[in-house]
mmJSON file of the N, C-alpha and C atoms, coordinates in Angstrom:
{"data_MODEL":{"atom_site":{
"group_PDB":["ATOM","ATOM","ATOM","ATOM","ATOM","ATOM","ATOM","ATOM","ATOM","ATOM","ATOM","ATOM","ATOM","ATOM","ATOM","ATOM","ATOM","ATOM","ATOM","ATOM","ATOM","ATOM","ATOM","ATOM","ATOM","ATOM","ATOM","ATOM","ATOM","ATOM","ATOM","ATOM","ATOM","ATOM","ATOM","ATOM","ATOM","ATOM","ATOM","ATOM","ATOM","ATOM","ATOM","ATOM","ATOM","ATOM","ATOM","ATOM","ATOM","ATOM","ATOM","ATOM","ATOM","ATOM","ATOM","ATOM","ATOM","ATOM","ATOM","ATOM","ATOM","ATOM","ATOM","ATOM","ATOM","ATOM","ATOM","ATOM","ATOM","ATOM","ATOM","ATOM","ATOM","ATOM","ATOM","ATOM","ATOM","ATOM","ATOM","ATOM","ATOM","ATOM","ATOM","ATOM","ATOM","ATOM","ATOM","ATOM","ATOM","ATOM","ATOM","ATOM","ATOM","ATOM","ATOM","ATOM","ATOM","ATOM","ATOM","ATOM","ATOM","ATOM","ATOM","ATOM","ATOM","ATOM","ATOM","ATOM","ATOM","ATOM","ATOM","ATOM","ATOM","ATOM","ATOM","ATOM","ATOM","ATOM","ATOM","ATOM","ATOM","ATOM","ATOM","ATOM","ATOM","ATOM","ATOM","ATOM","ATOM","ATOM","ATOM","ATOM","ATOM","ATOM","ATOM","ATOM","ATOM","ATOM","ATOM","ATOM","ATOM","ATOM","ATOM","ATOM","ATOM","ATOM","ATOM","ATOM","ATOM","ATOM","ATOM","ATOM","ATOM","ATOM","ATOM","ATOM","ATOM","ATOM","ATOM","ATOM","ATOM","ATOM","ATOM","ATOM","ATOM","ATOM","ATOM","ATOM","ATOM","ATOM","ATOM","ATOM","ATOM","ATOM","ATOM","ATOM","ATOM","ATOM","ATOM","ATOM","ATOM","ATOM","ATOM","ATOM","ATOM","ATOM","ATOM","ATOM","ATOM","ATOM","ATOM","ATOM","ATOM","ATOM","ATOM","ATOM","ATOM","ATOM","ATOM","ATOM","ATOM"],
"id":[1,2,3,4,5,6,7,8,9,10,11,12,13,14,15,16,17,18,19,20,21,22,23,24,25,26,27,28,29,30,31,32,33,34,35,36,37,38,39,40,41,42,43,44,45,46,47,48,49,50,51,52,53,54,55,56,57,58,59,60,61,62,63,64,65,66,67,68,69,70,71,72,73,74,75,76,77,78,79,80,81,82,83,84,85,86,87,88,89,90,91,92,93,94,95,96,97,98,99,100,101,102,103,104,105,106,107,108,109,110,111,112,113,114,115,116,117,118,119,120,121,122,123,124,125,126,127,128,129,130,131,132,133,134,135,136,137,138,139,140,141,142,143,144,145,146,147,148,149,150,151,152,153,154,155,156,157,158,159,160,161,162,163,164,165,166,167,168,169,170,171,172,173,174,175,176,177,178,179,180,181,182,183,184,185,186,187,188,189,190,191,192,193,194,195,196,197,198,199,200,201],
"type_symbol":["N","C","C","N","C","C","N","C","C","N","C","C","N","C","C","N","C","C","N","C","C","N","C","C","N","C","C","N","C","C","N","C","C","N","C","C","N","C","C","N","C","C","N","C","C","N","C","C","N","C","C","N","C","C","N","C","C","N","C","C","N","C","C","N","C","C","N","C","C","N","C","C","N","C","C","N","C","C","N","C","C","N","C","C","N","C","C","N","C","C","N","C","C","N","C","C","N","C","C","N","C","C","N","C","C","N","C","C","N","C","C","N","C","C","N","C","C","N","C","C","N","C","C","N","C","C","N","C","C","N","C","C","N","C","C","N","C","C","N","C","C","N","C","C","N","C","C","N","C","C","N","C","C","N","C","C","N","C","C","N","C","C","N","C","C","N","C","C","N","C","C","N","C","C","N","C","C","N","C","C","N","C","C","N","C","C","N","C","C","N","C","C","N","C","C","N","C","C","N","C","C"],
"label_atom_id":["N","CA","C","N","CA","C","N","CA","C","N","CA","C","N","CA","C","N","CA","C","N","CA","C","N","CA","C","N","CA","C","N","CA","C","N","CA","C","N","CA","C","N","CA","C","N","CA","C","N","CA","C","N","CA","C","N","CA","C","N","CA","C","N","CA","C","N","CA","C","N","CA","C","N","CA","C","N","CA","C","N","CA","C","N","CA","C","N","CA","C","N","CA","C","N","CA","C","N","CA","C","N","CA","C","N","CA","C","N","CA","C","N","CA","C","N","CA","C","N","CA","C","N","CA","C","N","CA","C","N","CA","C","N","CA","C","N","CA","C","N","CA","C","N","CA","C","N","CA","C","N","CA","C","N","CA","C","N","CA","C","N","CA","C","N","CA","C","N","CA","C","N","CA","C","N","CA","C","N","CA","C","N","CA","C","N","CA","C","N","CA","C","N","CA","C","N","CA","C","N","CA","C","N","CA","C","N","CA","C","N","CA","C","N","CA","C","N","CA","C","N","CA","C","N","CA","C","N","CA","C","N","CA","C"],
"label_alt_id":[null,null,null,null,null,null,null,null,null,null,null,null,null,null,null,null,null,null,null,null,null,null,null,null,null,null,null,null,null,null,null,null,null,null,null,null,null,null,null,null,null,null,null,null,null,null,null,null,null,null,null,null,null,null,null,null,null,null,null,null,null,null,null,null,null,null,null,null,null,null,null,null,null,null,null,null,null,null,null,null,null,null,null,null,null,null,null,null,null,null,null,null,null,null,null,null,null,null,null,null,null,null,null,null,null,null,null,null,null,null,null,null,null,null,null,null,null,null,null,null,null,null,null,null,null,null,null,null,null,null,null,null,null,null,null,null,null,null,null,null,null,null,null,null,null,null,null,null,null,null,null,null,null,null,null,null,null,null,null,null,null,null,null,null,null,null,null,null,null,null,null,null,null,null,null,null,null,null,null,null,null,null,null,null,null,null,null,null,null,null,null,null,null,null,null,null,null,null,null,null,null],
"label_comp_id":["UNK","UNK","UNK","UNK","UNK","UNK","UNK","UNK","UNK","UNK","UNK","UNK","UNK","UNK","UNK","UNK","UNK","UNK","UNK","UNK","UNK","UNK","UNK","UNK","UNK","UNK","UNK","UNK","UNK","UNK","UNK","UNK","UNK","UNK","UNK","UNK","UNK","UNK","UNK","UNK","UNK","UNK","UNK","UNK","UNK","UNK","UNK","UNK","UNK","UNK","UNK","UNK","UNK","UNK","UNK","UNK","UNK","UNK","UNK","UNK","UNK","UNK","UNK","UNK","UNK","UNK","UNK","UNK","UNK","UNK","UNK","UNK","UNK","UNK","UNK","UNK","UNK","UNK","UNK","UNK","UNK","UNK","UNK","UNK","UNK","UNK","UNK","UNK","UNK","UNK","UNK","UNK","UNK","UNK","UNK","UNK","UNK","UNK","UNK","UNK","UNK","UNK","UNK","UNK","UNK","UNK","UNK","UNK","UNK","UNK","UNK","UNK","UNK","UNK","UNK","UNK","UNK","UNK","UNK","UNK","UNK","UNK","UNK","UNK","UNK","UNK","UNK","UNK","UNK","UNK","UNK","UNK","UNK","UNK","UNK","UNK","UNK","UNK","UNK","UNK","UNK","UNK","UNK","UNK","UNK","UNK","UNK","UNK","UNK","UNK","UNK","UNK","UNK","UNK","UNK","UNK","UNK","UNK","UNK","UNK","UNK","UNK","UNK","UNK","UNK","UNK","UNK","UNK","UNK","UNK","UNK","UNK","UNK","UNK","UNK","UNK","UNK","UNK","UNK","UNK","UNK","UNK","UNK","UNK","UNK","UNK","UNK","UNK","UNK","UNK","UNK","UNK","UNK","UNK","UNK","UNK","UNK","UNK","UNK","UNK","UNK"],
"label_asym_id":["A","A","A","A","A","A","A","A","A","A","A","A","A","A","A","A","A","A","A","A","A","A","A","A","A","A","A","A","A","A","A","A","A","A","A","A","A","A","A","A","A","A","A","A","A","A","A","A","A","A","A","A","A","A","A","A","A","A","A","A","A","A","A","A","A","A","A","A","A","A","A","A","A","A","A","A","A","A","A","A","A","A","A","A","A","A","A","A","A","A","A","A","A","A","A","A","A","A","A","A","A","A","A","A","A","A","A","A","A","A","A","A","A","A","A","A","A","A","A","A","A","A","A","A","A","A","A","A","A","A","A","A","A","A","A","A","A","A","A","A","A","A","A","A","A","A","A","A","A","A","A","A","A","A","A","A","A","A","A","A","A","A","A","A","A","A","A","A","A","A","A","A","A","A","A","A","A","A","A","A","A","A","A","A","A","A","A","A","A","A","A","A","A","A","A","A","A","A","A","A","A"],
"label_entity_id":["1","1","1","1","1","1","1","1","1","1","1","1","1","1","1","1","1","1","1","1","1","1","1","1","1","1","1","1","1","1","1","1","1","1","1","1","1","1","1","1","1","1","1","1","1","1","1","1","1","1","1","1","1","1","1","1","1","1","1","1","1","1","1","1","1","1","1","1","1","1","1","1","1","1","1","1","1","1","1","1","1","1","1","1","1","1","1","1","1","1","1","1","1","1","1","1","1","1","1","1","1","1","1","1","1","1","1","1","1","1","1","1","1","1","1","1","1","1","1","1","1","1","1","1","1","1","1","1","1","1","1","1","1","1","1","1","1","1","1","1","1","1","1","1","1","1","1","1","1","1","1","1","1","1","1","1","1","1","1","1","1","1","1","1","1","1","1","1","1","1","1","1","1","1","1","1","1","1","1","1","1","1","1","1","1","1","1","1","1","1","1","1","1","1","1","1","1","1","1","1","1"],
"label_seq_id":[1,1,1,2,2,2,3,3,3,4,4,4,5,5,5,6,6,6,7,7,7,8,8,8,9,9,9,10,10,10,11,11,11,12,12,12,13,13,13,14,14,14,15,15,15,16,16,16,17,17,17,18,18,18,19,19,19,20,20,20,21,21,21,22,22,22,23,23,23,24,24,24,25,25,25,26,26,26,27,27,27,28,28,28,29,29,29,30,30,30,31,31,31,32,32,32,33,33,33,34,34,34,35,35,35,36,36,36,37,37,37,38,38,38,39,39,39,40,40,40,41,41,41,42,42,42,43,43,43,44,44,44,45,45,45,46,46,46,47,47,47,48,48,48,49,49,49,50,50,50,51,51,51,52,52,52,53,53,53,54,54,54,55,55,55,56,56,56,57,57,57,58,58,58,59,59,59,60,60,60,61,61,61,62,62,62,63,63,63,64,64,64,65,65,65,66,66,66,67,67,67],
"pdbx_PDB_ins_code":[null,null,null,null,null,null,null,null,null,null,null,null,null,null,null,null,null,null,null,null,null,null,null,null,null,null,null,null,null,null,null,null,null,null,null,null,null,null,null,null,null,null,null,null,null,null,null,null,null,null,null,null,null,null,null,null,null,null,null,null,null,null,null,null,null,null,null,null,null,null,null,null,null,null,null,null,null,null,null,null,null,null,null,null,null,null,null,null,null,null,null,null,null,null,null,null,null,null,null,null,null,null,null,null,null,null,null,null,null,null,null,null,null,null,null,null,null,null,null,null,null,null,null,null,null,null,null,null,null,null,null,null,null,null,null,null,null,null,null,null,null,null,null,null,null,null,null,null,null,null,null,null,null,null,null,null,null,null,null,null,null,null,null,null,null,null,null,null,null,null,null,null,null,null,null,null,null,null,null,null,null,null,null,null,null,null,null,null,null,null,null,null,null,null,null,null,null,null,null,null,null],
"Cartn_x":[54.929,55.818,55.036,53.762,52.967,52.83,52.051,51.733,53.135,54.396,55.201,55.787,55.312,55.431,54.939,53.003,51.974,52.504,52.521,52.672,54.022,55.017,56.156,55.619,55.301,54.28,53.707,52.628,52.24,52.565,52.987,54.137,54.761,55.245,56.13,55.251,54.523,53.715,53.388,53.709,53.512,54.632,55.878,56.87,58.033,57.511,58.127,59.467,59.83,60.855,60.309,59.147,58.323,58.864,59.783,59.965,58.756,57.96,57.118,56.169,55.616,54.716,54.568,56.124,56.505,56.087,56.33,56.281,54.809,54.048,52.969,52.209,52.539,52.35,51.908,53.275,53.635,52.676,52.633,51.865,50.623,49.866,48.301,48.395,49.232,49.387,49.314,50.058,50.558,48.937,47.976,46.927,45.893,45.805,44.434,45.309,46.248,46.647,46.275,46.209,45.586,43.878,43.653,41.844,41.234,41.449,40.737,40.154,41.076,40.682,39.84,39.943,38.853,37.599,37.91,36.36,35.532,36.543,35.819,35.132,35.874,35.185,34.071,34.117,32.675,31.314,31.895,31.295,30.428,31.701,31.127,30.009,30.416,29.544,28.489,28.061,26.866,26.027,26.565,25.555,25.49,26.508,25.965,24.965,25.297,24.254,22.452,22.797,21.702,20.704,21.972,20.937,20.485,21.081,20.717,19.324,19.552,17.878,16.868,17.473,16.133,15.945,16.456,16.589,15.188,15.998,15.239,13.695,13.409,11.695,11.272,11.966,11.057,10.934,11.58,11.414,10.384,10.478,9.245,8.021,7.943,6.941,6.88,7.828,7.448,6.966,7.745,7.521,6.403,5.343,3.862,3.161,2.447,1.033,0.223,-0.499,-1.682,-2.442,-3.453,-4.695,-5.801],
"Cartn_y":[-20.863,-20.094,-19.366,-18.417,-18.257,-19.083,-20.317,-21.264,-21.138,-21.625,-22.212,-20.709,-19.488,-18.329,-18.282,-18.687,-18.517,-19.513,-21.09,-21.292,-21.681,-20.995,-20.681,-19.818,-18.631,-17.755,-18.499,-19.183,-19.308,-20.373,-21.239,-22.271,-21.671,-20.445,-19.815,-19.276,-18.675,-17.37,-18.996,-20.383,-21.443,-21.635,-20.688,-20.861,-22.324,-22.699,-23.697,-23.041,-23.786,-23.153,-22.679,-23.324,-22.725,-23.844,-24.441,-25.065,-26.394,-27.173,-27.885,-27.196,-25.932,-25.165,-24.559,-24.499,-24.01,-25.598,-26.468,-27.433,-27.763,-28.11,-27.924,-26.639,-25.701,-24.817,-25.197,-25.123,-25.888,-26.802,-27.781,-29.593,-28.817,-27.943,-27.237,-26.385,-25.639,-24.718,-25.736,-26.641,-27.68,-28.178,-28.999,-29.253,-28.486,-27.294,-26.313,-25.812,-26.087,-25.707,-26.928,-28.231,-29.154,-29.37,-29.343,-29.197,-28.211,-27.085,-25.897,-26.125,-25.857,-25.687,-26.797,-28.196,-29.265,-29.146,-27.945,-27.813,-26.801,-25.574,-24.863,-25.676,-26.858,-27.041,-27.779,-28.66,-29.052,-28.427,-26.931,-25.945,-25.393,-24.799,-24.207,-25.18,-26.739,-27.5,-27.906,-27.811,-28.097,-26.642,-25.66,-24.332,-24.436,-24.816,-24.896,-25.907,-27.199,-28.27,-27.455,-26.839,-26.222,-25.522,-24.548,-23.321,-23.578,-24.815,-25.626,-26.564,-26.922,-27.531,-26.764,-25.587,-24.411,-23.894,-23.842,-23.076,-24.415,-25.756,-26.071,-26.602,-26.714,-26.291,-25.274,-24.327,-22.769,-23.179,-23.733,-23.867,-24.571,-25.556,-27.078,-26.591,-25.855,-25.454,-26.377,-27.708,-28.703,-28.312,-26.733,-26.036,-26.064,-25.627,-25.317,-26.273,-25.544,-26.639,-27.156,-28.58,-28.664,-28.141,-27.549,-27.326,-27.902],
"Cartn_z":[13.416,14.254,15.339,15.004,15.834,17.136,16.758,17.918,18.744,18.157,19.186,20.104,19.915,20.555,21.669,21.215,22.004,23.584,22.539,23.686,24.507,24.354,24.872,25.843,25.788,26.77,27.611,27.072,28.005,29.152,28.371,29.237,30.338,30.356,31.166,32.02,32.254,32.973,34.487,33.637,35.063,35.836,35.363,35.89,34.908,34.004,33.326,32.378,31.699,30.719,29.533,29.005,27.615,26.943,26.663,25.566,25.358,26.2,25.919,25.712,25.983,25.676,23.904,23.643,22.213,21.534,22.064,20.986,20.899,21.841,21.701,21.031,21.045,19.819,18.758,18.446,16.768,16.305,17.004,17.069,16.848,17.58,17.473,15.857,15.785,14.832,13.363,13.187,11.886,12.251,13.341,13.318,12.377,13.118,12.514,10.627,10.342,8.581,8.18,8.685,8.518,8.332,9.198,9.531,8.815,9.573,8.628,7.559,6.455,4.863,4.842,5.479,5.385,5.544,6.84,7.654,6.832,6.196,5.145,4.094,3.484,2.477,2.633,3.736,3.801,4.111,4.857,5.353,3.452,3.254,1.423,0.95,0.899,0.167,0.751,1.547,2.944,2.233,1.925,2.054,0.645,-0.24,-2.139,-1.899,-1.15,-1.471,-0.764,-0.169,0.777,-0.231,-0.811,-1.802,-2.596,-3.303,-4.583,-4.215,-3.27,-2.687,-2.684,-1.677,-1.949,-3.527,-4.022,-5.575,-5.908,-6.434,-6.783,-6.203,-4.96,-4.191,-4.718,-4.597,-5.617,-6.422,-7.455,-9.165,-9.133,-8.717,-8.616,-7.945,-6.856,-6.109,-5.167,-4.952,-3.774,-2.717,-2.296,-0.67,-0.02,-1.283,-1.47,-0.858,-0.178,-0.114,-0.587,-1.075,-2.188,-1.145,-1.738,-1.368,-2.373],
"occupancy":[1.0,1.0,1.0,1.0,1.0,1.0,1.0,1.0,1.0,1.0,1.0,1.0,1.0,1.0,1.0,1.0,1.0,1.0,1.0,1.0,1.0,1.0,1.0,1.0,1.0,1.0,1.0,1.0,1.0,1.0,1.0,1.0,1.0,1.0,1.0,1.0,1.0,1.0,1.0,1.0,1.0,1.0,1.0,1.0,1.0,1.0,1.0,1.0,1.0,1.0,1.0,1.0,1.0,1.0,1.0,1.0,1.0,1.0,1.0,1.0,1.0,1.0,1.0,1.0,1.0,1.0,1.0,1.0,1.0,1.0,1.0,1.0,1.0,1.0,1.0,1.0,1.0,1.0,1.0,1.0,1.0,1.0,1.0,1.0,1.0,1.0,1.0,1.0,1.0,1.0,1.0,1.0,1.0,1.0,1.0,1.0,1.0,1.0,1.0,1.0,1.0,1.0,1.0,1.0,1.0,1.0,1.0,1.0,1.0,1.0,1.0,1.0,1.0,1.0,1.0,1.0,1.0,1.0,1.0,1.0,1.0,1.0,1.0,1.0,1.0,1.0,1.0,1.0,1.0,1.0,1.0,1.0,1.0,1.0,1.0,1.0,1.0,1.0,1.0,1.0,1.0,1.0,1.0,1.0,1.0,1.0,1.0,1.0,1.0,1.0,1.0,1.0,1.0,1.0,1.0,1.0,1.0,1.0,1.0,1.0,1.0,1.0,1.0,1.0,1.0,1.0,1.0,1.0,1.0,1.0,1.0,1.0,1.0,1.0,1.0,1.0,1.0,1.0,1.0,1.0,1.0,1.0,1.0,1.0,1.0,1.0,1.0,1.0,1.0,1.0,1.0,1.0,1.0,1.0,1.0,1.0,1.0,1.0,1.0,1.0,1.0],
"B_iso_or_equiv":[0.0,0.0,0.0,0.0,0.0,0.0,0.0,0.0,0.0,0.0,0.0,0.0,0.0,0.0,0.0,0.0,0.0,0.0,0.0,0.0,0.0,0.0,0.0,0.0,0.0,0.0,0.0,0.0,0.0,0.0,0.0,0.0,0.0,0.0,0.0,0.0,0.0,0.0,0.0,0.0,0.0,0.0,0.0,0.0,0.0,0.0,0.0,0.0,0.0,0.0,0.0,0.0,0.0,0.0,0.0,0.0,0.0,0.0,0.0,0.0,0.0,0.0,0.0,0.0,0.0,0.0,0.0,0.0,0.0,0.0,0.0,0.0,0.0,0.0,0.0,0.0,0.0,0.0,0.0,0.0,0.0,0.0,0.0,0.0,0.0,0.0,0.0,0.0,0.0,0.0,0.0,0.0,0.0,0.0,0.0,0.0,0.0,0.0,0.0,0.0,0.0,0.0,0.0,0.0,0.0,0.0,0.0,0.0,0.0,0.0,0.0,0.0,0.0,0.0,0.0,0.0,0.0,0.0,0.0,0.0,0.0,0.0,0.0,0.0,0.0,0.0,0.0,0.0,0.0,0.0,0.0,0.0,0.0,0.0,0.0,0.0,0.0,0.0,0.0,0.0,0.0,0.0,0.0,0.0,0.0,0.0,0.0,0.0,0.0,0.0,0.0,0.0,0.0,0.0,0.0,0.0,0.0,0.0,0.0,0.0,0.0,0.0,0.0,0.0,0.0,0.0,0.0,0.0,0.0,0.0,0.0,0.0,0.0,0.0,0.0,0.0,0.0,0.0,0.0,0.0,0.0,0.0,0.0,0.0,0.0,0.0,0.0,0.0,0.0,0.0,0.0,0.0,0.0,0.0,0.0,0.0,0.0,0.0,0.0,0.0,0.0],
"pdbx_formal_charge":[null,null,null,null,null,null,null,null,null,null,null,null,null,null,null,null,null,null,null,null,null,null,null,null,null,null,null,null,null,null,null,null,null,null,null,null,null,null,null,null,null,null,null,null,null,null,null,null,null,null,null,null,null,null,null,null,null,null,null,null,null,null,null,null,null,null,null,null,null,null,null,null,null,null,null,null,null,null,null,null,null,null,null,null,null,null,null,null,null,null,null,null,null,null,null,null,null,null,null,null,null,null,null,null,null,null,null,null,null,null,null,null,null,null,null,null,null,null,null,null,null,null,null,null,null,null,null,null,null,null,null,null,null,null,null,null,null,null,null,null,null,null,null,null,null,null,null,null,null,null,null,null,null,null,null,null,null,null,null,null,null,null,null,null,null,null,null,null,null,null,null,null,null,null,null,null,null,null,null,null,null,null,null,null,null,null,null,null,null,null,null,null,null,null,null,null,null,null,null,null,null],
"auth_seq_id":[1,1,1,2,2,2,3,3,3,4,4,4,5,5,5,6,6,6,7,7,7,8,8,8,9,9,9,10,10,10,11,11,11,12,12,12,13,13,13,14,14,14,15,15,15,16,16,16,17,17,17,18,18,18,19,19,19,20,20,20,21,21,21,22,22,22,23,23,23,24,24,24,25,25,25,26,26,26,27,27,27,28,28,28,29,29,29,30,30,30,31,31,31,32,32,32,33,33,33,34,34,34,35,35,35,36,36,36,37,37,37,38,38,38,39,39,39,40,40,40,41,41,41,42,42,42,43,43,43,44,44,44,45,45,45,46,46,46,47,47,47,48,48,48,49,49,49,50,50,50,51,51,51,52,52,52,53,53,53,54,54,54,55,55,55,56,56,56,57,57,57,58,58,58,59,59,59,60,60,60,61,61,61,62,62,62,63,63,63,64,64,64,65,65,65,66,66,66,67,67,67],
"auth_comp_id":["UNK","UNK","UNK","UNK","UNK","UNK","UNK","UNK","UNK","UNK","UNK","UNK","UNK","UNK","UNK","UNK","UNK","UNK","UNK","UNK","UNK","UNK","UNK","UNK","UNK","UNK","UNK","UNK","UNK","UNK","UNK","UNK","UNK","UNK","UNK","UNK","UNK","UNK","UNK","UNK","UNK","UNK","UNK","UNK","UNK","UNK","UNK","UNK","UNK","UNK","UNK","UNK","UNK","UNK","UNK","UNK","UNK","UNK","UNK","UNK","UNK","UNK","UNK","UNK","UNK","UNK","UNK","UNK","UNK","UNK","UNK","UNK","UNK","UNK","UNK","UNK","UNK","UNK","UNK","UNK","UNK","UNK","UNK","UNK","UNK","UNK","UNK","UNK","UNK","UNK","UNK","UNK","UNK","UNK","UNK","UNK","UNK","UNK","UNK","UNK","UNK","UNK","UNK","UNK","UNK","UNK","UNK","UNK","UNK","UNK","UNK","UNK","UNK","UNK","UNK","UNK","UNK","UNK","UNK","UNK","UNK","UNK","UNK","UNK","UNK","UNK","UNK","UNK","UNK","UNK","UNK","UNK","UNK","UNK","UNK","UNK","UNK","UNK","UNK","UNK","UNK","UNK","UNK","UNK","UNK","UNK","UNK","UNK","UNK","UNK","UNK","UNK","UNK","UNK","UNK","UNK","UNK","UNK","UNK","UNK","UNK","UNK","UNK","UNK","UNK","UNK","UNK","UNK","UNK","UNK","UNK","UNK","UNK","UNK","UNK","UNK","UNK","UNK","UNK","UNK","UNK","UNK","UNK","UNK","UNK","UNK","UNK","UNK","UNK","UNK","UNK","UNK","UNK","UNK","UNK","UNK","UNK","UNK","UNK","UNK","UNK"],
"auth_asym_id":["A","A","A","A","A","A","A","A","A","A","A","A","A","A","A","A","A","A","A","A","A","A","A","A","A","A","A","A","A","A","A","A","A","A","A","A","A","A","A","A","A","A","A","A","A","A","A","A","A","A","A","A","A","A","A","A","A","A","A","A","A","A","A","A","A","A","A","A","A","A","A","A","A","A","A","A","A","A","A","A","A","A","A","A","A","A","A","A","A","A","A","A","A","A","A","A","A","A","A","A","A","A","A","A","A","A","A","A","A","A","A","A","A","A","A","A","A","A","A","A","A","A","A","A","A","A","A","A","A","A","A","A","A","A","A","A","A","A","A","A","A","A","A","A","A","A","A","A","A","A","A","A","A","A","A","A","A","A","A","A","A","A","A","A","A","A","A","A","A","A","A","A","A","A","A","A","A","A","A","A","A","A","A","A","A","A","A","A","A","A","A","A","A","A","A","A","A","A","A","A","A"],
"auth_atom_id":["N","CA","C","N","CA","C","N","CA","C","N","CA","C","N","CA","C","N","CA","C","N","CA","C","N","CA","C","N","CA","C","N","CA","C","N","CA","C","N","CA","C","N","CA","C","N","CA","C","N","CA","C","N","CA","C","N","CA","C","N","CA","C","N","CA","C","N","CA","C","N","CA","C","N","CA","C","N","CA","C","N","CA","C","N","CA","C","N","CA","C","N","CA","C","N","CA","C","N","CA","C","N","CA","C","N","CA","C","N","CA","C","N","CA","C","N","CA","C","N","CA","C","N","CA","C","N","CA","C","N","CA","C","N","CA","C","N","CA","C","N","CA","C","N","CA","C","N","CA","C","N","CA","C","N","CA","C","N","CA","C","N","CA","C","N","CA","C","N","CA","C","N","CA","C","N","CA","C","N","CA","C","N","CA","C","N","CA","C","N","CA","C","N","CA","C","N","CA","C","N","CA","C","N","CA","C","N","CA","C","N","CA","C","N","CA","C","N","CA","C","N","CA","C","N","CA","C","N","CA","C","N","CA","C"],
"pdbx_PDB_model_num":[1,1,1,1,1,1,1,1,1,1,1,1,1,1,1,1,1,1,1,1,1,1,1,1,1,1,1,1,1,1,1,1,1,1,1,1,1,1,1,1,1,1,1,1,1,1,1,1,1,1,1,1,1,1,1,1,1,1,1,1,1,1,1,1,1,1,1,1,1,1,1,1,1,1,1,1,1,1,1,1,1,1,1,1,1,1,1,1,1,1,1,1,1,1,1,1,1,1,1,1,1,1,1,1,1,1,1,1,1,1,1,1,1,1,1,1,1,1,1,1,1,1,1,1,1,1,1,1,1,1,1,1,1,1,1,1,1,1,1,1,1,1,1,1,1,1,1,1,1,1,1,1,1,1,1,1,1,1,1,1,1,1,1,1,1,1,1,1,1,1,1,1,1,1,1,1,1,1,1,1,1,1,1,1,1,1,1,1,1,1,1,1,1,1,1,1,1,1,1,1,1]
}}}
């Protein structure tokens, strides 16, 4: 509902009626409830897979240098 507000607004401020602006809204708004939570989760699992790498280099000592 947001989106099709936004861009009702802003649709208009071009002198238009807003209503292709509202629908395009919507179409963006239903997009990102889509995407998002996707992009979080690969986001979350990129940084578990991350810490879990570093965790285990410390444990192992791989990081280290032989000398």
């Amino acid at each position: 509902m947001f989106g099709s507000i936004v861009g009702a607004l802003i649709d208009r401020q071009d002198g238009d009626s807003g209503v292709e602006g509202a629908l395009w809204g919507a179409v963006a708004e239903k997009g990102v409830k889509l995407v998002f939570p996707l992009i979080m989760t690969f986001a979350i699992g990129y940084a578990v897979q991350k810490g879990v790498a570093m965790a285990w280099d410390k444990a192992t000592g791989e990081d280290q240098p032989d000398y």
